[in-house]
Backbone as a printed PyTorch tensor [residue, N CA C, xyz], in Angstrom:
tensor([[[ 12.6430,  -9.1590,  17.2290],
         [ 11.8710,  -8.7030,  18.3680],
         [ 12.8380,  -8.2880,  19.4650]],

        [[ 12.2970,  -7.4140,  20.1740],
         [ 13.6330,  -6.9910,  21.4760],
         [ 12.9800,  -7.2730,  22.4000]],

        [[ 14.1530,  -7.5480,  23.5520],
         [ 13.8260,  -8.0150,  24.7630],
         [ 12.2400,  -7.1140,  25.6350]],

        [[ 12.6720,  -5.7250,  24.9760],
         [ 11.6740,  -5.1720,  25.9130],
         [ 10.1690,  -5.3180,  25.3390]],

        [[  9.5830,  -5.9700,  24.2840],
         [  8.0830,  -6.5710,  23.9340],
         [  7.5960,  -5.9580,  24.8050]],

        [[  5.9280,  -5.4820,  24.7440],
         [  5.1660,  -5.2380,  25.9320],
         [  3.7180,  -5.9250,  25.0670]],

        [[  3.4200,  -6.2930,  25.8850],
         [  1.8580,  -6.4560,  25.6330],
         [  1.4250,  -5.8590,  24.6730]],

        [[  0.0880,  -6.7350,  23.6720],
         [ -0.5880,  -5.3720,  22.9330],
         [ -1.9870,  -5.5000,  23.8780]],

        [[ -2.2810,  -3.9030,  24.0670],
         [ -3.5660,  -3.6740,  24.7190],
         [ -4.9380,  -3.6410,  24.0750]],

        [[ -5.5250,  -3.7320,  24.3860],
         [ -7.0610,  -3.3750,  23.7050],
         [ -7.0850,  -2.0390,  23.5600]],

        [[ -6.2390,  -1.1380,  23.9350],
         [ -6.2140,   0.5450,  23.7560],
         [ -5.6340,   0.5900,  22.5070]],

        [[ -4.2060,  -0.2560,  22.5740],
         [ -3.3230,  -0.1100,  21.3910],
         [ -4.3430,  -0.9050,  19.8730]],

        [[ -4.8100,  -2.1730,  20.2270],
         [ -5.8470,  -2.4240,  18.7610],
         [ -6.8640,  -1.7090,  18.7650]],

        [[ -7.4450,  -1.2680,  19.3230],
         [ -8.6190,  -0.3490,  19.0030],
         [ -8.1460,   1.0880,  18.0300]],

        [[ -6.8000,   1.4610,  18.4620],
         [ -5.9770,   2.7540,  17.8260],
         [ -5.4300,   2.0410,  16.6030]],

        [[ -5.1850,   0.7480,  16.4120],
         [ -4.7050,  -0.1600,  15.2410],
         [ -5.8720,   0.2760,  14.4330]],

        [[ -6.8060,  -0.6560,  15.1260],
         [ -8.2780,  -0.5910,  14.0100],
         [ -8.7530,   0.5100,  13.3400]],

        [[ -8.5730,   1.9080,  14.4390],
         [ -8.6710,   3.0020,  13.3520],
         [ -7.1700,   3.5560,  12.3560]],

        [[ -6.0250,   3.1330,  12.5580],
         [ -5.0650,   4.0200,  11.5990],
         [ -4.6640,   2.9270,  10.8060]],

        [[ -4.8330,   1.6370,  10.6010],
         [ -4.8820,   0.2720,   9.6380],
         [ -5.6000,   0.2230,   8.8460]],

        [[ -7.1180,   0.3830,   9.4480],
         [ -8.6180,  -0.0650,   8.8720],
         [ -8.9160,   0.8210,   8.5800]],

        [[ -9.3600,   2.0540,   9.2830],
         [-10.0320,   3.2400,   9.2280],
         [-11.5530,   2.9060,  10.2320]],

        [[-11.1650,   2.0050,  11.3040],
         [-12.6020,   1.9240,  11.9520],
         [-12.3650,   2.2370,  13.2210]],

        [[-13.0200,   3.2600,  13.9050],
         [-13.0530,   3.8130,  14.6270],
         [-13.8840,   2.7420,  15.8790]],

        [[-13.1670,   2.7500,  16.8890],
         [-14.0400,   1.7890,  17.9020],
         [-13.4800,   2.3020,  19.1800]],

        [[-14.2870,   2.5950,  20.5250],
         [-14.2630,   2.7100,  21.6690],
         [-13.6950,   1.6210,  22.2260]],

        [[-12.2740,   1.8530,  22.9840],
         [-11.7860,   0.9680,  23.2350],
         [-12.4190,   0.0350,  24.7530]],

        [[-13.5320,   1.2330,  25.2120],
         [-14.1880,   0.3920,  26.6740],
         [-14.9630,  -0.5170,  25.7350]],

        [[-15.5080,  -0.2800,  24.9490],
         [-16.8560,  -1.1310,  24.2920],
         [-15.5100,  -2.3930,  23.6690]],

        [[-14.7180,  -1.6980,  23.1050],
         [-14.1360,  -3.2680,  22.3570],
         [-13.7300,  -4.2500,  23.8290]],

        [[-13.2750,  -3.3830,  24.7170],
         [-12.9860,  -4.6920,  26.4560],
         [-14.4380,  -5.3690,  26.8270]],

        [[-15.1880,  -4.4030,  26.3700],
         [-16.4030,  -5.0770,  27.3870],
         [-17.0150,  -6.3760,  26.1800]],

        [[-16.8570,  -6.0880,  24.8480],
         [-16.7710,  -7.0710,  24.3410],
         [-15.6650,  -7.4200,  23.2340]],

        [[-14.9740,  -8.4090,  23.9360],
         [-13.9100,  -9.1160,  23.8530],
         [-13.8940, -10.1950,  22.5560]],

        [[-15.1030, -10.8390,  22.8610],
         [-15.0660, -12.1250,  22.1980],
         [-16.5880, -11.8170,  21.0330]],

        [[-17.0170, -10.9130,  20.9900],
         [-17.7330, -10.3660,  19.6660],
         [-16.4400, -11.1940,  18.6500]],

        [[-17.2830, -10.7620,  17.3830],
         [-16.3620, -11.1780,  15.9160],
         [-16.2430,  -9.7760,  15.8330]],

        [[-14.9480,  -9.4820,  15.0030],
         [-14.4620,  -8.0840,  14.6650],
         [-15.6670,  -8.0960,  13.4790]],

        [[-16.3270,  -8.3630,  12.9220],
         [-17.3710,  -7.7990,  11.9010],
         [-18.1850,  -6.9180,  12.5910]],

        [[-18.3650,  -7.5870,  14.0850],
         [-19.8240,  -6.4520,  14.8240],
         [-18.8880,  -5.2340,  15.1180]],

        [[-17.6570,  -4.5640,  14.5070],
         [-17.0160,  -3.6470,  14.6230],
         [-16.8610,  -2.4730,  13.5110]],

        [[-16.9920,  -3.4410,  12.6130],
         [-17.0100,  -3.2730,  11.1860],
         [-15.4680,  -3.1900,  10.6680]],

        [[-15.3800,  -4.2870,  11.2170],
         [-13.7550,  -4.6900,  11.0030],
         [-13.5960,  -6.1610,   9.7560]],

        [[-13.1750,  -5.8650,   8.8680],
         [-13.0880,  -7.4450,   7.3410],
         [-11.9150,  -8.1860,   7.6780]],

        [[-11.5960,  -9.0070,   6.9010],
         [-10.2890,  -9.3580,   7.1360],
         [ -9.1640,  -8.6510,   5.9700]],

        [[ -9.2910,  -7.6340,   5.4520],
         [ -8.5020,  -6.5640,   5.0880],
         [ -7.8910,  -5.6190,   5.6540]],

        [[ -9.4230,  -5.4910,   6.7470],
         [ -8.3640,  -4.5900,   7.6680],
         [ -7.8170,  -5.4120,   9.0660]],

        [[ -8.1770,  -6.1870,   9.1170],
         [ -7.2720,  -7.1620,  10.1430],
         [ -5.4540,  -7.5440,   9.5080]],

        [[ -6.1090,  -7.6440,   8.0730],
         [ -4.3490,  -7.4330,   7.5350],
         [ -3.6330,  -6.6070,   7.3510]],

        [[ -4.3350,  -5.2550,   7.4500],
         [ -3.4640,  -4.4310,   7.8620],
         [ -3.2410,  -4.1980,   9.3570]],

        [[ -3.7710,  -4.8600,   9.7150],
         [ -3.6990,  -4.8050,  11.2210],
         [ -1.9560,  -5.4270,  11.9000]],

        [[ -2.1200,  -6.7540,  11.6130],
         [ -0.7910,  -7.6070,  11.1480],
         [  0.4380,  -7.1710,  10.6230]],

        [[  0.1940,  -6.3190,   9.1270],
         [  1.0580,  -5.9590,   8.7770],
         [  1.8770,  -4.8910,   9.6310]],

        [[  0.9310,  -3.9210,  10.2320],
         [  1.1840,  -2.6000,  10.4030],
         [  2.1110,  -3.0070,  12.1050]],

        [[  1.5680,  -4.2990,  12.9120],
         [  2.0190,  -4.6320,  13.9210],
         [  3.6590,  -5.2790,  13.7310]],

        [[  3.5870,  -6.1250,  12.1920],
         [  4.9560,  -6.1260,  11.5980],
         [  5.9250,  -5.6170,  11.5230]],

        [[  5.7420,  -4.7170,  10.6390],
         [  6.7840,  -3.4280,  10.7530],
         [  6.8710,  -2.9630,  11.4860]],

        [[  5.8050,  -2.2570,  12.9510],
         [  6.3550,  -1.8860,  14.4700],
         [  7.5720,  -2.3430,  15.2910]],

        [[  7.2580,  -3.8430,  14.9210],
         [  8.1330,  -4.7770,  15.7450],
         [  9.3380,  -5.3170,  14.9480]],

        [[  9.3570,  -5.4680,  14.0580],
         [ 10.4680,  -6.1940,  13.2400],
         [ 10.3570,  -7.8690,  13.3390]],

        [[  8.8850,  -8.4090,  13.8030],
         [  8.8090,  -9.4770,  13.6660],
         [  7.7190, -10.2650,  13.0960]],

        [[  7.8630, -11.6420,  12.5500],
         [  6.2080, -12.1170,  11.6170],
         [  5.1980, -12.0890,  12.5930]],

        [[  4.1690, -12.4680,  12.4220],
         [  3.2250, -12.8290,  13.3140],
         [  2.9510, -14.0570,  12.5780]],

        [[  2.1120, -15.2200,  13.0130],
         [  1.9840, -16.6150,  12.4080],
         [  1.0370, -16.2980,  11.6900]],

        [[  0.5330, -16.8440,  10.5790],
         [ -0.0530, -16.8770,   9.1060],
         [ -1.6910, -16.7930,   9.9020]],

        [[ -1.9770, -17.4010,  10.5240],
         [ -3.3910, -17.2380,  11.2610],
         [ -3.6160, -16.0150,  12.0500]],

        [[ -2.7300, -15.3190,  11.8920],
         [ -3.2990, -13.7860,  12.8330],
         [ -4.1530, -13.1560,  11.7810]],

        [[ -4.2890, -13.0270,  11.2050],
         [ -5.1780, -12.6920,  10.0870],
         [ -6.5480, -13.2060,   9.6980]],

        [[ -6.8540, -14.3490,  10.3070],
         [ -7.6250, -15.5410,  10.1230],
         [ -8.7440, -15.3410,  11.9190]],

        [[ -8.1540, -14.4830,  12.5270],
         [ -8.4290, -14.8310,  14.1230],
         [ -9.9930, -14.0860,  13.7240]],

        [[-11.0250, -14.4630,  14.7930],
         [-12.3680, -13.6640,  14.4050],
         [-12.4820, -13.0210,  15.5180]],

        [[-11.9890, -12.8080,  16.6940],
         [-12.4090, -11.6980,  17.8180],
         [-11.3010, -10.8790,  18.0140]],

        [[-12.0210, -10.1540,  18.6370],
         [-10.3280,  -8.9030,  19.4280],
         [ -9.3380,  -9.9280,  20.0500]],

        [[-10.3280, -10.8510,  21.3570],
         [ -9.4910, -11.5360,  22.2460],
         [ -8.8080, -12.8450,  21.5580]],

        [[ -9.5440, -13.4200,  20.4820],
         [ -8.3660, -14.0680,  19.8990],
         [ -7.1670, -13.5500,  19.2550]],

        [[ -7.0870, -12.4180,  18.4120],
         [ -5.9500, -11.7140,  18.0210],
         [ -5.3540, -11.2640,  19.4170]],

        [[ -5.5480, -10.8050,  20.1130],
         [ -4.4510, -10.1980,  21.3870],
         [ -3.5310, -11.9530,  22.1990]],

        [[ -4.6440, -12.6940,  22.0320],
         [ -4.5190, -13.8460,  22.5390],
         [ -2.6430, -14.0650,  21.7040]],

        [[ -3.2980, -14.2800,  21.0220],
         [ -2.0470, -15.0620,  19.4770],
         [ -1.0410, -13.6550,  19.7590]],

        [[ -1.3530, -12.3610,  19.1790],
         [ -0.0350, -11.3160,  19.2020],
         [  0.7640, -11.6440,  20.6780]],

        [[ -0.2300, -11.4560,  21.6570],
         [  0.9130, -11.7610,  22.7330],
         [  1.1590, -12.8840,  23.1960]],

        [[  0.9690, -14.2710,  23.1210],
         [  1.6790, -15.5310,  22.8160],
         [  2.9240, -15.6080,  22.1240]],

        [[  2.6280, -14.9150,  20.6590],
         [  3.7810, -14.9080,  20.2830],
         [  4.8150, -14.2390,  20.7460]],

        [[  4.0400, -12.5820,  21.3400],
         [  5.8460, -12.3100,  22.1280],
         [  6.3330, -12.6080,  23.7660]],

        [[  5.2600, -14.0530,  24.1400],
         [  6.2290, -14.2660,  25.2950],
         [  6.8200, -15.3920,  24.0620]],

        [[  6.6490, -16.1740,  23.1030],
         [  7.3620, -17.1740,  22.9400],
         [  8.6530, -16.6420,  21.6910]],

        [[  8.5630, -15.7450,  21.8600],
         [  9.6900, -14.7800,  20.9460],
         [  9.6600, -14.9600,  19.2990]],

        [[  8.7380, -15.6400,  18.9090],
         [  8.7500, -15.4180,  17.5310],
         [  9.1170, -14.6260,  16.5630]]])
């Protein structure tokens, strides 16, 4: 990971969700709901793993075995950026 990490946004997973998943989602509607389950998106946990993966290889770093496992937007942003203030 490099020093310069930035945040992931709800702009940047919503653009995940469509070039990972193939699901297209408005990124005001995914802010305004946050804590929905990615299913009311039409998001599986297939494409949440590619979600992970694809955030992997961006960064050059793991993400913890439960990013994959998370059920809302705001828990995955929660965990991705936890992990890069704690440098994982």
């Amino acid at each position: 990971m490099t020093a310069e990490a930035t945040p992931l946004t709800v702009e940047e997973l919503a653009a995940l969700m469509k070039k990972a998943a193939g699901v297209t989602v408005d990124p005001q509607d995914l802010q305004s709901r946050l804590d929905s389950p990615f299913a009311e998106f039409g998001l599986d946990s297939l494409g949440l793993l590619g979600i992970v993966g694809e955030l992997e290889n961006r960064h050059g770093w793991s993400l913890p075995t439960d990013a994959e496992r998370c059920r809302s937007p705001r828990a995955f942003l929660d965990l991705v950026n936890g992990t890069l203030t704690t440098g994982a």
